[in-house]
N, C-alpha and C positions, 0 to 999 in steps of 0.2 A: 330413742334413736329411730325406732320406728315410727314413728310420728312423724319426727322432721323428714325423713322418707318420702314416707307418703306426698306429703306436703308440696312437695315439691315438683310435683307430678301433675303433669294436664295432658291430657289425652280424650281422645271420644270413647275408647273402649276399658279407659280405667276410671274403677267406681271413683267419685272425686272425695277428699279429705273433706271434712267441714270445724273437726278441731278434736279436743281435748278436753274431757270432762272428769272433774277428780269431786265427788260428793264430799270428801272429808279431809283434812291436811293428812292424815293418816294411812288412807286408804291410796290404792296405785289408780292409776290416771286411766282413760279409757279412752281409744277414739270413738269421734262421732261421724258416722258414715251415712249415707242416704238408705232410706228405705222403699226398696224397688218392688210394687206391688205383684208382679209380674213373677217374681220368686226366680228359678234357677233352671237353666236350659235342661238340667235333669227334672227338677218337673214336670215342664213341657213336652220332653221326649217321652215319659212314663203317659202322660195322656194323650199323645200326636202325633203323626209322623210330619214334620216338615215339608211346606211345599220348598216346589224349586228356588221360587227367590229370597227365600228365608233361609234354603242350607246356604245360600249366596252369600247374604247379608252376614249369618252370623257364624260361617266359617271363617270368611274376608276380614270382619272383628274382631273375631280371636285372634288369627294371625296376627293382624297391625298391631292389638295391643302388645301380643308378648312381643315382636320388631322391636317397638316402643321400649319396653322394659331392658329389652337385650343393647339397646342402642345408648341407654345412658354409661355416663360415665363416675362411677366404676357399674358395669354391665349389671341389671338385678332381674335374679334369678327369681323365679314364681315357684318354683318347688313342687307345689303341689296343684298343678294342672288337671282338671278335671270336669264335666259336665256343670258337678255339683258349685265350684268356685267360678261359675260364669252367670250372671244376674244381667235378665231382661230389664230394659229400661219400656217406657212405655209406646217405643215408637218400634219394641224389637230388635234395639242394638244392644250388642252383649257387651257388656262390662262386668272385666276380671276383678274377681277382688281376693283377697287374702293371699296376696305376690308377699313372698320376702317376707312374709308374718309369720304364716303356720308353719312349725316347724314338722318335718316327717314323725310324729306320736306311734315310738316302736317297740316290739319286745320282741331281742331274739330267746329264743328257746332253747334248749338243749342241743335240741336238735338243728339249732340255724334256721329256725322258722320265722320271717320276718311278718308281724299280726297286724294288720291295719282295719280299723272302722269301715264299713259304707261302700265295701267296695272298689276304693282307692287305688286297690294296690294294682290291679288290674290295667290302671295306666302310667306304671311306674315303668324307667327303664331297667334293663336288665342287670347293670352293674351297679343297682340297687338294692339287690337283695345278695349280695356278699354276705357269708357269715362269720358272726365271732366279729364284726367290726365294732367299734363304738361309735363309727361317723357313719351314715350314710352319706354321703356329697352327692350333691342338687348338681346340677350345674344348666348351662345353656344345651347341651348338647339333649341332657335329662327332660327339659321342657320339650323340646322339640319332639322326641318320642310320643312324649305324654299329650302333643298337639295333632301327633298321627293316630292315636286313639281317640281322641276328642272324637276326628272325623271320623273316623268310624263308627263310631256308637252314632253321631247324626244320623249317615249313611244307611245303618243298617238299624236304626231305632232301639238298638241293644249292645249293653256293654261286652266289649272283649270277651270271648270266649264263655259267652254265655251259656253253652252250652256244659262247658264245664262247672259245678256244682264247689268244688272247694279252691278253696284262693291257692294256699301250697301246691296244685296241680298247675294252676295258671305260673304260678312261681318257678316252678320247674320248667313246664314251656318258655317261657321265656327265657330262661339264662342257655336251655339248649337250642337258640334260634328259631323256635316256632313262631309263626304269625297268623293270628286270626285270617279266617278263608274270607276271600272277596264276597261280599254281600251280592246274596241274586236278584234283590229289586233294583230297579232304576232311580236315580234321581231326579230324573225330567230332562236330564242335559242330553246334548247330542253322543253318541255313542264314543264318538272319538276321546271328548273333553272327559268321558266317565271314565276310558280307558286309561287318557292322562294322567286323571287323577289316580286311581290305583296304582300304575307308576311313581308317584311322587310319596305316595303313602308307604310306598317300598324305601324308598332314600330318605324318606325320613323317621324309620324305625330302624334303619340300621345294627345291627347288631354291636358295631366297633361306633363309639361314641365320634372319634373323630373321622367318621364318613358320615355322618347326620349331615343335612342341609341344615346352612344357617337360617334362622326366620326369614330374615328379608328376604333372601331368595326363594322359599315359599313362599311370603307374599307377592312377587313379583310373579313368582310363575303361575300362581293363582290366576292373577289379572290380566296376564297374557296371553296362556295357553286353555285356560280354563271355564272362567266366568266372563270379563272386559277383554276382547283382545282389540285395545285401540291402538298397540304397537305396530308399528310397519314392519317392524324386525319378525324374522321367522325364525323362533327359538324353539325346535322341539321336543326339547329335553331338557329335567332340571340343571343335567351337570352343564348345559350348554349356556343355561342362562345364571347360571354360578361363575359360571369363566365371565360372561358380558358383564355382569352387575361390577366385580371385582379386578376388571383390567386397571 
């Protein structure tokens, strides 16, 4: 089922299918994906800080692809949005991979301690780490979050709350509305469009899932207020351009 998924999917920011390889009648099928020498915007961030037209290019990518993902019909959820699940092609443009595959890999604890690998959990949303559930639910609103941390970890060349040392402290902040501080370097943009952004990075980690902006209208206000503004409309605010996208 994930396979034909995949399959079905063309986009410039998602990795593309190339099929289905099963070594043995016995053994389970595997897809076959590209291999992008380039590796993962988390590795690039651990060795570089991003110039300006590259936090351009490969924030404007992630956006479109999760739009992309969010726009089909029935809507598919990435789940697991994160530095590490975004793969450089060789001209620089990010492509998502592992959407709708990986599932959240959890253990609560005694104590309601949700465990994650590498990292992760640091760009999870907050009513993700409920305890005593047996489901975590992804959803659209959940990527969206996880696409407000992406940007910041670009932004500030380090993951959420880096300064904090254990994931359960990061877990905590978050379900009680904390948000990593605004990074004090610049990104090269003009002062205005940095402030925009931090703005938009607020509506789109929202605490209450249904005040999250939907993708598109981060991708839109991206290209309008931020990086491209070849709109004649003056939209300065996302809820403003959330009302225009959706009249």
């Amino acid at each position: 089922r994930e396979a034909i998924t995949h399959a079905q999917l063309s986009h410039p920011n998602i990795l593309p299918f190339l099929g289905v390889f099963q070594e043995h009648a016995d053994s389970p099928p595997v897809m076959v994906l590209p291999f992008l020498e380039r590796g993962s915007l988390q590795d690039i961030l651990i060795d570089q800080r991003l110039s300006t037209s590259d936090f351009q290019r490969i924030a404007l990518g992630i956006t479109e692809g999760v739009a992309y993902l969010h726009s089909r019909q029935p809507p598919i959820v990435h789940g697991d949005l994160h530095p590490g699940n975004v793969l450089l092609d060789n001209f620089g443009n990010p492509c998502l991979c592992d959407f709708g595959l990986s599932r959240i890999r959890h253990e609560v604890t005694r104590t309601g301690t949700l465990l994650m690998e590498g990292g992760r959990l640091r760009f999870l949303a907050p009513e993700l780490f409920t305890a005593y559930t047996e489901t975590f639910r992804t959803s659209m609103a959940t990527d969206v979050f996880s696409l407000a941390m992406t940007f910041l970890n670009i932004w500030s060349g380090k993951p959420p709350f880096c300064e904090v040392t254990m994931d359960k402290k990061v877990a905590s902040k978050l379900k009680k509305g904390k948000r990593p501080a605004r990074p004090a370097m610049s990104l090269g943009l003009v002062p205005a469009a940095e402030s925009a952004l931090w703005t938009l990075l607020n509506e789109m980690w929202a605490q209450e899932p249904t005040a999250r902006l939907p993708s598109r209208t981060v991708s839109e206000y991206l290209k309008q207020n931020i990086f491209y503004r070849k709109s004649s409309i003056s939209i300065s605010t996302p809820a403003q351009i959330k009302q225009f996208l959706f009249l």
